[in-house]
C-alpha positions as CSV (number, residue, x, y, z in Angstrom):
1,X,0.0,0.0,0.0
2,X,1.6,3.6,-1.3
3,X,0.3,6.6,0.8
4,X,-0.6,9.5,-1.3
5,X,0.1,13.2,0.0
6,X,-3.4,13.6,0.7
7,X,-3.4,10.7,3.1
8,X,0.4,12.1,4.3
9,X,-1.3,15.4,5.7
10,X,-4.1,13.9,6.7
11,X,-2.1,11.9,9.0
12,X,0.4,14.2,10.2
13,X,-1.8,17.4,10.8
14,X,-4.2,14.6,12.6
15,X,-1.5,13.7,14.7
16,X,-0.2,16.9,15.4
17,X,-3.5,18.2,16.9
18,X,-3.4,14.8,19.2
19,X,0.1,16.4,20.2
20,X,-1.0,19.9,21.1
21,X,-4.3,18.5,23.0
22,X,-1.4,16.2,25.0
23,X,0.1,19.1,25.7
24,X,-2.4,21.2,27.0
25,X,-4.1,17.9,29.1
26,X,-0.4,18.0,30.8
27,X,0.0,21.8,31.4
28,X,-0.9,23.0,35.1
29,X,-3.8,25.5,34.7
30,X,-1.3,27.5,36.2
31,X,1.1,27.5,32.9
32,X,-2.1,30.2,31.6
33,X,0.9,31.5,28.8
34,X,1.4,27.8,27.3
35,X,-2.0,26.4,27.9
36,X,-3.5,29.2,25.8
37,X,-0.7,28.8,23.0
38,X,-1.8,24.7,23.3
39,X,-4.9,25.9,22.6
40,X,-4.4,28.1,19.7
41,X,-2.7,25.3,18.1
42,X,-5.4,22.9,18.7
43,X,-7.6,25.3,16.9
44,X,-5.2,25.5,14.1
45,X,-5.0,22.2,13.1
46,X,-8.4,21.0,13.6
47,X,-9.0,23.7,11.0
48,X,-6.1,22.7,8.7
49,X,-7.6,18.9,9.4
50,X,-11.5,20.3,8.8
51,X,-10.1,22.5,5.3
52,X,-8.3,18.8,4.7
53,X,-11.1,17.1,4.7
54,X,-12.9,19.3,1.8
55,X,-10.4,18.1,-1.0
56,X,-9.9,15.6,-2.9
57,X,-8.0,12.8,-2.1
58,X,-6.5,12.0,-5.3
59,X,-4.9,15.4,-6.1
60,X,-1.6,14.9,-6.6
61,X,1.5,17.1,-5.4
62,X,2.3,18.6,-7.6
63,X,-1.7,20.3,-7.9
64,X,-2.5,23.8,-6.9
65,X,-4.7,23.2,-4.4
66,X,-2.2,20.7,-2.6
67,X,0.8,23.4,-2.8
68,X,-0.9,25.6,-1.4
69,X,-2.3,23.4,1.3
70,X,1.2,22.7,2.2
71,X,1.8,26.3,2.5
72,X,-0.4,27.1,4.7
73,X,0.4,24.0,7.0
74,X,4.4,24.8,7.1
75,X,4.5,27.5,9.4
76,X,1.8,26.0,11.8
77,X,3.6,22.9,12.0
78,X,7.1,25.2,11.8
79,X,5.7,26.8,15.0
80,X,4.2,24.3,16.3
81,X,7.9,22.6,16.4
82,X,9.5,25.5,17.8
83,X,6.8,25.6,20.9
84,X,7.6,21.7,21.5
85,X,11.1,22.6,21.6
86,X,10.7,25.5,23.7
87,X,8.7,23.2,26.1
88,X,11.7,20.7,26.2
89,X,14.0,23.3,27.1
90,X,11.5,24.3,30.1
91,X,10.9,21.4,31.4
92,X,14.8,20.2,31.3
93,X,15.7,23.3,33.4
94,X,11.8,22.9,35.9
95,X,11.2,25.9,35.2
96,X,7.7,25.0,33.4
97,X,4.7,22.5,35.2
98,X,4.0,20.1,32.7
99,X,3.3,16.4,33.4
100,X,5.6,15.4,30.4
101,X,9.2,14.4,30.0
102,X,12.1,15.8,28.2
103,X,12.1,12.5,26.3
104,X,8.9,12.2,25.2
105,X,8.8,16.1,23.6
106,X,12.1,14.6,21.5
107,X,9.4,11.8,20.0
108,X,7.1,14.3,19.5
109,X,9.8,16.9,17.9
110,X,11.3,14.4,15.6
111,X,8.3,13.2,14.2
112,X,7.2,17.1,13.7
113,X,10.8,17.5,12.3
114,X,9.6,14.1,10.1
115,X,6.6,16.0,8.6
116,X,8.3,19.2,8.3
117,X,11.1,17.2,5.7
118,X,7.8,16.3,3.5
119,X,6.8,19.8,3.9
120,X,9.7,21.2,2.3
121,X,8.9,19.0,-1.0
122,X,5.1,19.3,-0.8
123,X,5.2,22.9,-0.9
124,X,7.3,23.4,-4.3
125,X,4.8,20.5,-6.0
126,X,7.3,17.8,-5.8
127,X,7.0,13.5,-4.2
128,X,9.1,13.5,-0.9
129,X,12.0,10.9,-1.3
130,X,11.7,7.8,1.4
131,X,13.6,7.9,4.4
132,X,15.9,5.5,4.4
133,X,15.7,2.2,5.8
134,X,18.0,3.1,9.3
135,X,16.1,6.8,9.3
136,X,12.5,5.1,9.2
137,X,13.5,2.8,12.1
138,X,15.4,5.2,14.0
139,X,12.2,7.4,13.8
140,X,9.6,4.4,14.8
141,X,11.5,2.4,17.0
142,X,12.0,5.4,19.4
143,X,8.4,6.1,18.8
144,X,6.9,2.6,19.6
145,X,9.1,2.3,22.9
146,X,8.6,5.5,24.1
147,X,4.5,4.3,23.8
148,X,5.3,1.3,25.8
149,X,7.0,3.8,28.3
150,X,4.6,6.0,28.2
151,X,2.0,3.4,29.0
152,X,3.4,2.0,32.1
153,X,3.7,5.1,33.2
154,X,-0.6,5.6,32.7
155,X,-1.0,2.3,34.4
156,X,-1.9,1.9,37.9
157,X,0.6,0.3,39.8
158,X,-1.6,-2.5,41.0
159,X,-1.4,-3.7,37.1
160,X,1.1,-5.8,37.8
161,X,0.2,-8.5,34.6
162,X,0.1,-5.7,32.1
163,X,3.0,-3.8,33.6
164,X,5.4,-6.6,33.2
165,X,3.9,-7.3,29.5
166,X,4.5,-3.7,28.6
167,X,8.0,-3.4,30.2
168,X,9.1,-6.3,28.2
169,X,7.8,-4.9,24.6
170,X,9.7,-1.7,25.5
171,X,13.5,-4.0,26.4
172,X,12.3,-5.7,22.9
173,X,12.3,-2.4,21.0
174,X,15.3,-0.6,22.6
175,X,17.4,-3.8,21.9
176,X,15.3,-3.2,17.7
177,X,17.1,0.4,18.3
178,X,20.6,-0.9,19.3
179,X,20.4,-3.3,16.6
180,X,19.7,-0.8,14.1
181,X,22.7,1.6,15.0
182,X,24.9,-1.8,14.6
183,X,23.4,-2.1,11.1
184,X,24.5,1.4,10.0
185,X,27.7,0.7,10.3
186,X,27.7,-3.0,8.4
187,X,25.7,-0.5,5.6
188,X,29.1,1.8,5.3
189,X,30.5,-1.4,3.3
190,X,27.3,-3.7,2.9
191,X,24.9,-2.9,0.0
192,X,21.4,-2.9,1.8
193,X,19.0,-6.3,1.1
194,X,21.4,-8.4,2.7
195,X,19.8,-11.7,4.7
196,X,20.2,-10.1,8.4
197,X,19.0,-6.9,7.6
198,X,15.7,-8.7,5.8
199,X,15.0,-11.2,8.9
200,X,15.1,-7.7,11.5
201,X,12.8,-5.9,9.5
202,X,10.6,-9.0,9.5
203,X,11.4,-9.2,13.3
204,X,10.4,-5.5,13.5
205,X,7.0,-5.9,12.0
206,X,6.3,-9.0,14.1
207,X,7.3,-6.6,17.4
208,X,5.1,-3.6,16.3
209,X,2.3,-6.0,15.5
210,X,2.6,-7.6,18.6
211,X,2.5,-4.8,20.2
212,X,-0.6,-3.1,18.5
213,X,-2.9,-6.2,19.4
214,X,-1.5,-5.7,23.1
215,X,-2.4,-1.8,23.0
216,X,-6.0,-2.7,21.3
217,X,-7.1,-5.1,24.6
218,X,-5.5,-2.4,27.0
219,X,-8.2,0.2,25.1
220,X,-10.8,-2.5,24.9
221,X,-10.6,-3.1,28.6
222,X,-10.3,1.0,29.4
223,X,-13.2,0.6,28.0
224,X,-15.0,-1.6,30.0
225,X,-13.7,0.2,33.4
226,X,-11.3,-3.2,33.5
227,X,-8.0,-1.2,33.4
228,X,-7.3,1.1,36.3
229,X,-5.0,4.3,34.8
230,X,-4.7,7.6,34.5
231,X,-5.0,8.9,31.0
232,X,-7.3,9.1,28.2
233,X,-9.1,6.9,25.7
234,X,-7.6,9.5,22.9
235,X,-4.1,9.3,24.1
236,X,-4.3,5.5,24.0
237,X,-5.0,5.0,20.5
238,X,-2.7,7.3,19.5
239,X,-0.2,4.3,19.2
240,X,-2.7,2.7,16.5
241,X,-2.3,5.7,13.6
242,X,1.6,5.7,14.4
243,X,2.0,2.4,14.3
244,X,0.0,1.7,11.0
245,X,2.0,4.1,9.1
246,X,5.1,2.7,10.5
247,X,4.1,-0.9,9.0
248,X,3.5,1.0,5.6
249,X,6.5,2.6,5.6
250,X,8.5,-0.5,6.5
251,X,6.1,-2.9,3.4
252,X,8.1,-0.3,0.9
253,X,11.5,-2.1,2.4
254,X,10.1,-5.7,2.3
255,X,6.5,-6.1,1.0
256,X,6.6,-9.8,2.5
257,X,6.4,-8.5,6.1
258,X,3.1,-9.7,8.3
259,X,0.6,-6.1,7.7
260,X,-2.5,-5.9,9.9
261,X,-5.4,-6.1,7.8
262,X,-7.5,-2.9,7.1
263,X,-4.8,-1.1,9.9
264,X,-5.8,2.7,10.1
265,X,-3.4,5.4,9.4
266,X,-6.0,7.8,10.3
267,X,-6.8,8.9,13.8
268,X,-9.6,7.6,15.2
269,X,-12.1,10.1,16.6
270,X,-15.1,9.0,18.7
């Protein structure tokens, strides 16, 4: 399955107003500067996602009405990056009360940065190249354990079952991420496509897939009242959208790898 640039924004500007409603959900009511700037760009991209939505989904790039869709986006997403940053810098020094870590605004930031690189093309008309293969999974992987991170962290502590379960998909991921810097440097002499390199994406895919169906009974027990937390339905299948689009990306590299069928790249809104 390709993704068209239609589908590209409608993803990222999707998931960028989940990140600026994250933001403000974690800002003390006291932070009145930041929680109104959260809120300004909440109202920015659910308009960019509502003027989205009106056209068509086959225009191509290099179409008038998709240029200057991509114009308009760049500086709210520009900014938007810039305010995540600023955050990071904040919170790093204490000087700021938000309920979110250094770490987790770098996830954020990169994948910003991510949609910000497809910008740059979008905007003159042109196809975005692929990231490479060690970008895509240096991207994803940090993405997909910092989920699994952030999940334990929602959990009630008397979890115990499903804090153990989660704690282990997050070791399997950071050792997918040290594995991946190894393979940059066999790549300096190695011409990709080589056997290992095809049985860890496979392994990857099987990870994030494993993964996902662990996420989907967490949100299918949050909602049943089974899973005692402290977060919301919305920041919980976050991790579905991401992780779709990460298995799309990663079929260009080796269209044999196990997909889940009908998997949304969309976010989900009830």
């Amino acid at each position: 399955m390709s993704i068209s640039v239609w589908q590209e924004h409608r993803f990222w500007v999707d998931i960028l107003l989940d990140h600026a409603q994250f933001v403000h959900d974690n800002l003390s009511p006291s932070e009145t500067k930041w929680v109104n700037t959260a809120s300004q760009f909440i109202v920015s991209f659910q308009s960019l996602s509502d003027e989205l939505s009106t056209l068509h989904p086959a225009l191509p790039e290099s179409s008038g009405e998709m240029i200057e869709f991509a114009k308009k986006v760049h500086p709210v997403a520009y900014n938007y990056y810039r305010f995540e940053g600023h955050l990071q810098k904040l919170r790093i020094s204490n000087d700021v009360n938000l309920n979110l870590s250094p770490t987790y605004l770098a996830g954020t930031t990169d994948e910003n940065q991510e949609y910000l690189r497809l910008l740059s093309y979008y905007t003159k008309g042109q196809s975005a190249p692929m990231l490479s293969l060690p970008q895509l999974l240096d991207l994803w992987l940090f993405d997909q354990s910092g989920h699994g991170t952030l999940l334990a962290d929602v959990l009630d502590p008397i979890e115990i079952s499903l804090l153990k379960e989660v704690r282990g998909y997050v070791d399997v991921f950071l050792v997918d991420l040290a594995t991946n810097i190894v393979l940059k440097h066999y790549l300096k002499f190695t011409p990709p496509g080589f056997p290992f390199e095809k049985r860890f994406i496979r392994r990857v895919a099987e990870n994030v897939v494993r993964f996902y169906r662990f996420v989907e009974e967490t949100v299918h027990r949050y909602k049943q009242d089974e899973a005692l937390n402290r977060t919301t339905l919305r920041f919980l299948e976050h991790h579905f959208p991401e992780s779709c689009y990460f298995l799309t990306k990663l079929a260009y590299y080796d269209p044999g790898i196990y997909a889940i069928p009908h998997c949304p790249i969309q976010v989900h809104r009830e």
